[in-house]
N, C-alpha and C positions, 0 to 999 in steps of 0.2 A: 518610207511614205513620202508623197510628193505634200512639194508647200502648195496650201491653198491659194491660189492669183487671185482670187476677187473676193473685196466683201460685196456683199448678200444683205437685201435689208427687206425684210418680209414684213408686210402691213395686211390686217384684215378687219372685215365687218362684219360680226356675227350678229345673231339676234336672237339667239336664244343663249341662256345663261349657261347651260350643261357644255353645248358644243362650245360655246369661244372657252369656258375652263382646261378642256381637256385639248384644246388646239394650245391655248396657250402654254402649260404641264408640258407637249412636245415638245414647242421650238424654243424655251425654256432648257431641254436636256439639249441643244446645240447654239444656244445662239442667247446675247444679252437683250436684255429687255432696255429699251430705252424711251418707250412711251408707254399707255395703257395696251395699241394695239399695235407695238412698232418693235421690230426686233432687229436684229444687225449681229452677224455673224460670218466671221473668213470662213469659206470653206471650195470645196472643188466645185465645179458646174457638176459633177457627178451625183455627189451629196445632196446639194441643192434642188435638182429633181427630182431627186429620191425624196427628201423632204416635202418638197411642193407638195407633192402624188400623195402621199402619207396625208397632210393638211387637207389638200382638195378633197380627199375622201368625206371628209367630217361637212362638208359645206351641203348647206338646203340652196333651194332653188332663189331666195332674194339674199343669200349672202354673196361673199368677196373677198378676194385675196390676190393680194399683189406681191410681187417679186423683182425687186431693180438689184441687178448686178451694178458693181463700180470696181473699175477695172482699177490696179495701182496709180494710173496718171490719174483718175479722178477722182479716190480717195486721197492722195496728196494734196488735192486741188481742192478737197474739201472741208468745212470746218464746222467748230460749234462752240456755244455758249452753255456753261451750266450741262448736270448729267453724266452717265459715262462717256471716257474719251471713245474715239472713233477708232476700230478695228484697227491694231498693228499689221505693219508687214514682215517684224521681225519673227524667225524662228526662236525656239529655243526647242531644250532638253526637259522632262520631268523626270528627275531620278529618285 
């Protein structure tokens, strides 16, 4: 399997209670939650559209969903206070 090159930081606005539940339950199964509507997850740009498409589906006509890639130079470049740390680049193994 190839290493994922970018994290992925998905932010949305929903407005109905049901759909932000069941958007959030998805990117929850690939990605950590790091605000109410903010998530961040390494994954491939393959992935990550696949995802998008998957989210975009659940979206009504006045919601929102946003998608910033950060490439390894600007996750290096990046920081934080408090919260989980910010997406590794290192691989590992789960055995």
């Amino acid at each position: 399997m190839a290493r994922p090159d970018h994290l992925y930081v998905f932010t949305y606005d929903v407005s109905r209670n049901q759909v932000r539940s069941r958007l959030a339950d998805m990117l929850l199964e690939h990605m950590t939650r790091v605000q109410g509507s903010v998530y961040e997850g390494r994954m491939t740009r393959e992935k990550a559209d696949r995802l998008a498409g998957r989210a975009a589906g659940l979206l009504g006509p006045d919601d929102s969903l946003r998608v910033y890639c950060l490439t390894e130079a600007g996750r290096q470049a990046s920081f934080h206070h408090g919260g989980p740390p910010l997406g590794e680049a290192a691989d590992f193994w789960l055995l």
